[in-house]
Phi, psi and omega in degrees: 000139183290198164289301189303298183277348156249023133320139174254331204043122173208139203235073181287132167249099151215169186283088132195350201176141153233148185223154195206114196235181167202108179270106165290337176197174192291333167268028157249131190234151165217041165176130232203100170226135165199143187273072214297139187260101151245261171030128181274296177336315177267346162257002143251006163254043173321320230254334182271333142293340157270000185288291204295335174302298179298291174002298186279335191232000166274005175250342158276330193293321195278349178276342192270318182244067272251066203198137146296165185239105168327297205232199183162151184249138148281133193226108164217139175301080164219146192292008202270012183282129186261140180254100179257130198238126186212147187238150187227123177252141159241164162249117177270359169051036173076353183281163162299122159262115200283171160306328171268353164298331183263004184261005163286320197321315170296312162313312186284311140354315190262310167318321182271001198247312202281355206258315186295334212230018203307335160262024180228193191210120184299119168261340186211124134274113176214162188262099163340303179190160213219124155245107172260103148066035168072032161253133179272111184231157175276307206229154189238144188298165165252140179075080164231144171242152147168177201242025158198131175251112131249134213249133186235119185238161176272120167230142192270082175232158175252147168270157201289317112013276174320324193284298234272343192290306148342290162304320176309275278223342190255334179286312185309310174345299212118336185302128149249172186257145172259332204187133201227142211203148157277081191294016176258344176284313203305335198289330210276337173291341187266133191262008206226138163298301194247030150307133180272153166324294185291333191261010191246280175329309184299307167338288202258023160276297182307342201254309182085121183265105190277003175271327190288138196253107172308070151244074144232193206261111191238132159297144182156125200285338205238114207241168173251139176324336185256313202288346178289338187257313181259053179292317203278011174281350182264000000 
Protein backbone atom coordinates (compact mmCIF):
# COMPACT_ATOMS: atom_id res chain seq x y z
CA UNK A 1 0.00 0.00 0.00
CA UNK A 2 1.40 3.55 -0.89
CA UNK A 3 1.88 6.32 1.55
CA UNK A 4 -0.83 8.24 -0.24
CA UNK A 5 -3.72 5.03 0.05
CA UNK A 6 -3.19 4.42 3.71
CA UNK A 7 -4.23 7.84 4.69
CA UNK A 8 -6.64 8.69 7.03
CA UNK A 9 -8.29 11.60 7.75
CA UNK A 10 -10.21 12.78 11.00
CA UNK A 11 -12.47 15.74 12.26
CA UNK A 12 -13.25 15.75 15.96
CA UNK A 13 -16.30 18.22 16.71
CA UNK A 14 -17.02 18.92 20.45
CA UNK A 15 -17.86 22.17 22.83
CA UNK A 16 -14.49 22.03 24.11
CA UNK A 17 -12.26 21.72 20.68
CA UNK A 18 -12.32 21.02 17.01
CA UNK A 19 -9.08 18.99 15.65
CA UNK A 20 -8.42 18.12 12.19
CA UNK A 21 -5.62 14.74 11.95
CA UNK A 22 -4.11 12.76 8.98
CA UNK A 23 -2.60 9.29 10.13
CA UNK A 24 -0.19 7.41 7.76
CA UNK A 25 -0.54 4.45 9.96
CA UNK A 26 -1.92 4.24 13.37
CA UNK A 27 1.28 5.53 15.54
CA UNK A 28 2.14 8.03 12.90
CA UNK A 29 0.07 10.94 12.97
CA UNK A 30 1.51 13.84 9.91
CA UNK A 31 -0.82 16.44 10.31
CA UNK A 32 -2.35 18.00 13.32
CA UNK A 33 -4.50 21.19 13.19
CA UNK A 34 -6.90 22.15 16.48
CA UNK A 35 -8.87 24.78 17.78
CA UNK A 36 -9.66 24.71 21.64
CA UNK A 37 -13.27 26.40 22.50
CA UNK A 38 -13.36 28.70 25.58
CA UNK A 39 -15.80 31.02 25.12
CA UNK A 40 -19.68 30.92 25.55
CA UNK A 41 -19.90 33.06 22.34
CA UNK A 42 -18.10 30.40 20.13
CA UNK A 43 -19.73 27.53 21.86
CA UNK A 44 -23.00 28.40 21.13
CA UNK A 45 -22.31 29.48 17.57
CA UNK A 46 -20.45 25.87 17.00
CA UNK A 47 -21.77 25.48 13.50
CA UNK A 48 -20.18 29.33 12.17
CA UNK A 49 -16.79 27.75 13.97
CA UNK A 50 -16.44 25.03 11.97
CA UNK A 51 -17.52 26.72 8.71
CA UNK A 52 -14.33 28.65 9.51
CA UNK A 53 -12.25 25.80 10.67
CA UNK A 54 -12.51 23.84 7.69
CA UNK A 55 -11.89 27.28 5.42
CA UNK A 56 -8.82 27.50 7.12
CA UNK A 57 -7.21 24.10 7.38
CA UNK A 58 -8.69 21.67 4.39
CA UNK A 59 -6.61 23.39 2.01
CA UNK A 60 -3.58 23.45 4.35
CA UNK A 61 -4.09 19.71 5.23
CA UNK A 62 -4.06 18.92 1.08
CA UNK A 63 -1.07 21.36 0.34
CA UNK A 64 0.61 19.57 3.04
CA UNK A 65 0.24 15.94 2.09
CA UNK A 66 -0.07 17.12 -1.58
CA UNK A 67 -3.41 14.83 -2.64
CA UNK A 68 -6.83 15.56 -2.21
CA UNK A 69 -8.61 14.88 0.35
CA UNK A 70 -11.91 12.51 -0.71
CA UNK A 71 -13.35 11.46 2.16
CA UNK A 72 -13.02 11.97 6.05
CA UNK A 73 -14.26 10.26 9.39
CA UNK A 74 -15.95 11.93 11.74
CA UNK A 75 -15.61 12.06 15.46
CA UNK A 76 -18.62 14.01 17.53
CA UNK A 77 -19.45 14.86 20.95
CA UNK A 78 -23.10 15.26 20.79
CA UNK A 79 -25.65 14.15 23.57
CA UNK A 80 -28.45 13.12 20.73
CA UNK A 81 -26.19 9.58 20.32
CA UNK A 82 -28.52 6.71 20.87
CA UNK A 83 -27.04 3.73 22.26
CA UNK A 84 -29.56 0.59 21.39
CA UNK A 85 -28.32 -2.61 22.70
CA UNK A 86 -30.79 -5.72 21.09
CA UNK A 87 -30.39 -9.28 20.80
CA UNK A 88 -31.33 -11.82 18.23
CA UNK A 89 -31.79 -15.88 18.62
CA UNK A 90 -31.58 -18.94 16.13
CA UNK A 91 -31.99 -22.34 16.84
CA UNK A 92 -29.24 -24.11 15.40
CA UNK A 93 -30.76 -27.66 16.18
CA UNK A 94 -26.80 -29.11 16.94
CA UNK A 95 -25.97 -28.13 13.11
CA UNK A 96 -23.05 -26.02 11.74
CA UNK A 97 -23.80 -22.64 11.85
CA UNK A 98 -22.82 -20.91 8.62
CA UNK A 99 -21.90 -17.72 7.43
CA UNK A 100 -25.12 -17.36 6.04
CA UNK A 101 -27.31 -18.08 8.87
CA UNK A 102 -25.47 -15.22 10.86
CA UNK A 103 -25.65 -13.14 8.12
CA UNK A 104 -29.74 -13.26 8.06
CA UNK A 105 -29.55 -13.30 11.57
CA UNK A 106 -28.12 -9.32 11.22
CA UNK A 107 -29.65 -8.10 8.67
CA UNK A 108 -32.88 -8.55 10.14
CA UNK A 109 -31.80 -7.38 13.48
CA UNK A 110 -30.45 -3.93 11.70
CA UNK A 111 -33.60 -3.91 9.60
CA UNK A 112 -36.05 -3.69 12.81
CA UNK A 113 -33.74 -1.10 14.53
CA UNK A 114 -33.61 1.30 11.52
CA UNK A 115 -37.85 0.61 10.46
CA UNK A 116 -38.16 1.58 14.78
CA UNK A 117 -35.53 4.77 14.36
CA UNK A 118 -36.45 6.01 10.71
CA UNK A 119 -35.01 9.35 11.86
CA UNK A 120 -31.45 8.14 12.76
CA UNK A 121 -28.77 6.41 10.99
CA UNK A 122 -27.02 3.37 12.34
CA UNK A 123 -23.31 4.97 12.69
CA UNK A 124 -21.63 1.75 14.43
CA UNK A 125 -22.46 -2.13 14.65
CA UNK A 126 -21.16 -4.16 16.72
CA UNK A 127 -21.55 -7.47 18.55
CA UNK A 128 -20.98 -7.53 21.67
CA UNK A 129 -21.37 -10.86 22.58
CA UNK A 130 -22.19 -14.79 21.69
CA UNK A 131 -24.10 -17.27 23.79
CA UNK A 132 -24.04 -21.08 22.00
CA UNK A 133 -26.12 -22.68 24.17
CA UNK A 134 -25.97 -19.90 26.71
CA UNK A 135 -22.05 -20.14 27.44
CA UNK A 136 -20.86 -16.72 26.77
CA UNK A 137 -18.23 -15.76 24.34
CA UNK A 138 -16.34 -11.91 23.27
CA UNK A 139 -15.02 -13.43 19.92
CA UNK A 140 -16.30 -16.36 17.80
CA UNK A 141 -14.50 -19.20 16.36
CA UNK A 142 -15.30 -20.15 12.66
CA UNK A 143 -17.21 -23.78 11.75
CA UNK A 144 -19.11 -23.87 14.82
CA UNK A 145 -22.33 -26.04 16.29
CA UNK A 146 -24.63 -25.70 18.38
CA UNK A 147 -28.23 -25.95 18.85
CA UNK A 148 -29.17 -22.23 20.18
CA UNK A 149 -27.08 -18.78 19.05
CA UNK A 150 -27.57 -15.81 20.49
CA UNK A 151 -25.92 -12.68 19.19
CA UNK A 152 -26.57 -9.43 21.76
CA UNK A 153 -25.31 -6.06 19.92
CA UNK A 154 -24.67 -2.74 20.05
CA UNK A 155 -26.06 -0.22 17.91
CA UNK A 156 -24.65 3.34 17.55
CA UNK A 157 -27.04 6.15 16.31
CA UNK A 158 -27.46 9.64 15.41
CA UNK A 159 -30.20 11.20 14.11
CA UNK A 160 -30.10 12.33 10.76
CA UNK A 161 -30.58 15.87 10.88
CA UNK A 162 -26.99 16.18 12.62
CA UNK A 163 -25.35 13.50 9.94
CA UNK A 164 -27.05 15.55 6.75
CA UNK A 165 -25.95 19.47 8.57
CA UNK A 166 -22.66 18.04 8.99
CA UNK A 167 -22.01 16.58 5.55
CA UNK A 168 -23.34 19.95 3.99
CA UNK A 169 -20.83 21.89 5.55
CA UNK A 170 -18.09 19.09 4.78
CA UNK A 171 -19.50 18.86 1.13
CA UNK A 172 -18.29 22.50 -0.37
CA UNK A 173 -15.04 20.65 -0.10
CA UNK A 174 -15.63 17.73 -2.09
CA UNK A 175 -15.85 15.85 0.68
CA UNK A 176 -17.45 12.96 1.58
CA UNK A 177 -18.01 11.40 5.06
CA UNK A 178 -16.70 7.76 5.33
CA UNK A 179 -17.21 6.82 9.14
CA UNK A 180 -18.81 8.30 12.08
CA UNK A 181 -17.78 7.63 15.39
CA UNK A 182 -18.99 8.72 18.88
CA UNK A 183 -16.58 10.43 20.96
CA UNK A 184 -18.38 9.11 23.94
CA UNK A 185 -18.30 5.58 22.72
CA UNK A 186 -14.61 5.74 21.39
CA UNK A 187 -13.74 6.08 25.22
CA UNK A 188 -14.82 2.68 26.13
CA UNK A 189 -11.83 1.81 23.50
CA UNK A 190 -9.00 3.48 24.78
CA UNK A 191 -5.96 2.31 26.01
CA UNK A 192 -3.90 5.51 26.96
CA UNK A 193 -5.17 7.94 29.64
CA UNK A 194 -4.15 10.80 27.35
CA UNK A 195 -4.90 9.35 23.82
CA UNK A 196 -7.11 11.95 21.64
CA UNK A 197 -10.31 11.35 20.25
CA UNK A 198 -8.63 11.20 16.55
CA UNK A 199 -5.42 8.53 17.78
CA UNK A 200 -8.58 6.38 19.53
CA UNK A 201 -10.72 6.49 16.39
CA UNK A 202 -7.19 6.13 14.13
CA UNK A 203 -6.51 2.94 16.09
CA UNK A 204 -9.71 1.04 15.23
CA UNK A 205 -9.68 2.24 11.65
CA UNK A 206 -6.52 0.83 11.28
CA UNK A 207 -6.22 -2.02 13.81
CA UNK A 208 -9.94 -2.95 12.73
CA UNK A 209 -12.45 -4.37 15.73
CA UNK A 210 -13.05 -7.68 14.54
CA UNK A 211 -16.59 -7.83 16.69
CA UNK A 212 -17.75 -4.70 14.43
CA UNK A 213 -20.30 -5.59 11.61
CA UNK A 214 -18.85 -2.78 8.68
CA UNK A 215 -21.74 -0.94 7.09
CA UNK A 216 -20.57 1.82 5.89
CA UNK A 217 -18.33 1.50 2.75
CA UNK A 218 -14.30 0.92 3.65
CA UNK A 219 -11.63 -0.36 1.53
CA UNK A 220 -9.04 -2.49 3.24
CA UNK A 221 -6.16 -4.86 2.69
CA UNK A 222 -6.64 -6.16 6.21
CA UNK A 223 -10.09 -8.01 6.70
CA UNK A 224 -11.23 -9.66 10.13
CA UNK A 225 -13.42 -12.62 10.28
CA UNK A 226 -16.67 -10.83 10.62
CA UNK A 227 -15.78 -8.18 7.80
CA UNK A 228 -14.94 -11.08 5.30
CA UNK A 229 -18.59 -11.96 5.33
CA UNK A 230 -20.79 -8.96 6.12
CA UNK A 231 -19.69 -7.44 2.78
CA UNK A 232 -23.04 -7.13 1.46
CA UNK A 233 -23.82 -4.37 4.61
CA UNK A 234 -21.64 -1.73 1.99
Amino acid sequence: MSYKESLETFIYIGFDKLSLCVFEDVNKMIFEEETIIENLKEKKDLSALLDKFLEENIIKLEKKINKFVNEINLIIFDINFLLIQASIKSNGRGNEITDSDLNHLLFDLKQQIKENNPDKTITQMRINNFLLDKKKYFKLMENFECKELCLQIDFICLPNKVISDVSQKIKKYQISVDKIFSAKYLREFSIKNNESECQIAARLKYEQDENEVHIIKKISQKKGFFERFFGFFN
